[in-house]
C-alpha positions, 0 to 999 in steps of 0.5 A: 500500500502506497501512503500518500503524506499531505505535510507540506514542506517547510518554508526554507530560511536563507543563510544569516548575514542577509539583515540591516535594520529594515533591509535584506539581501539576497544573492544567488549564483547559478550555473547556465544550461550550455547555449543560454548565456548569449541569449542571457547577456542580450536580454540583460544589455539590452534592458537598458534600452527597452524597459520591459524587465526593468519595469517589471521589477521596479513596481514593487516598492520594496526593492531597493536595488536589482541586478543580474549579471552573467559571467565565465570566468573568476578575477584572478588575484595571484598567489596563492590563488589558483586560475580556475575555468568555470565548466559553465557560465553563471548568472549573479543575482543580487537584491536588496528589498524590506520585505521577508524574502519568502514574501519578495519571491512571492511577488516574482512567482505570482505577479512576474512568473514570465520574467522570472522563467525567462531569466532564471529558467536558463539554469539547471533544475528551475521549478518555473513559477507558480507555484512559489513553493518550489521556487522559495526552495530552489532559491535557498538551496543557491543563495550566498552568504551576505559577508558585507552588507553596507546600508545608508539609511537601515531603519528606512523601507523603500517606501519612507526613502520615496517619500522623503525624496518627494517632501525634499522636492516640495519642500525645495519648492516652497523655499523657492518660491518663498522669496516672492511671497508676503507673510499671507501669501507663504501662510497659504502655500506653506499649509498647501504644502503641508496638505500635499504632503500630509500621506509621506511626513 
């Protein structure tokens, strides 16, 4: 008699090193499938002409930074470093977001699945998204160590950071245009600000 077990998998953590204040990171590295990295390279330059992918990822506002690279070989620094050639050529990814990492992937698997199988999918064992379950293992079994981590503002989600950019920039505003105002008339653009602002201080 075959016994079917309904237990699910634990959701895997990442390894520690990956936290500062608000913000994590996430870096994987994985080996490419043997005639995918030209077409990886060409996605990936010419991103910054066509914002397909670009876009794609900058909609979720909890990423701080996002970036893939692909690779063949190791920087060689001399002794008593040995030269190494690499079997295959990699894809680095690195991400910085404030948002649970098991949460973050979620967004890719479900929101941006395509995206996700187009780029990672070129590698060895890729459980294309959905579900994310298999994805979130995946990514753990290949994600690195953070050994340097370096944050300018740790306690600030994505979110306060945009925000404070936006009342820096009305707050410019305000001062600029200060100057040719009576006190009535700074009165009334100050309270506007102030109203304008009122959802980012």
């Amino acid at each position: 008699m075959v016994v079917l077990s309904t237990e699910t998998a634990p959701v895997p953590t990442v390894v520690p090193g990956h936290q500062l204040g608000r913000a994590r990171v996430l870096t994987m590295l994985t080996p490419i499938r043997p005639g995918w990295a030209t077409f990886l390279r060409t996605i990936i330059w010419t991103s910054r002409f066509h914002t397909y992918f670009r876009d794609h990822s900058v909609q979720f506002r909890f990423i701080y930074f996002v970036r893939w690279c692909v690779f063949d070989k190791l920087p060689y620094n001399g002794p008593p470093q040995r030269p190494e050639n690499l079997k295959y050529q990699y894809l680095l990814f690195e991400s910085n977001f404030d948002t649970p990492w098991q949460k973050y992937i979620d967004a890719f698997a479900y929101v941006i699945p395509r995206d996700i199988r187009t780029i990672w999918g070129r590698g060895f064992n890729f459980p294309g998204p959905p579900p994310a379950e298999p994805l979130k293992h995946w990514i753990a079994d290949n994600a690195l160590p953070g050994n340097h981590y370096y944050h300018a503002y740790p306690e600030a989600s994505v979110r306060m950071v945009m925000s404070g950019l936006k009342v820096r920039k009305r707050l410019k505003d305000v001062v600029r245009d200060a100057r040719r105002m009576n006190p009535e008339q700074f009165q009334a653009a100050y309270e506007r600000f102030l109203t304008g602002v009122q959802t980012d201080i």
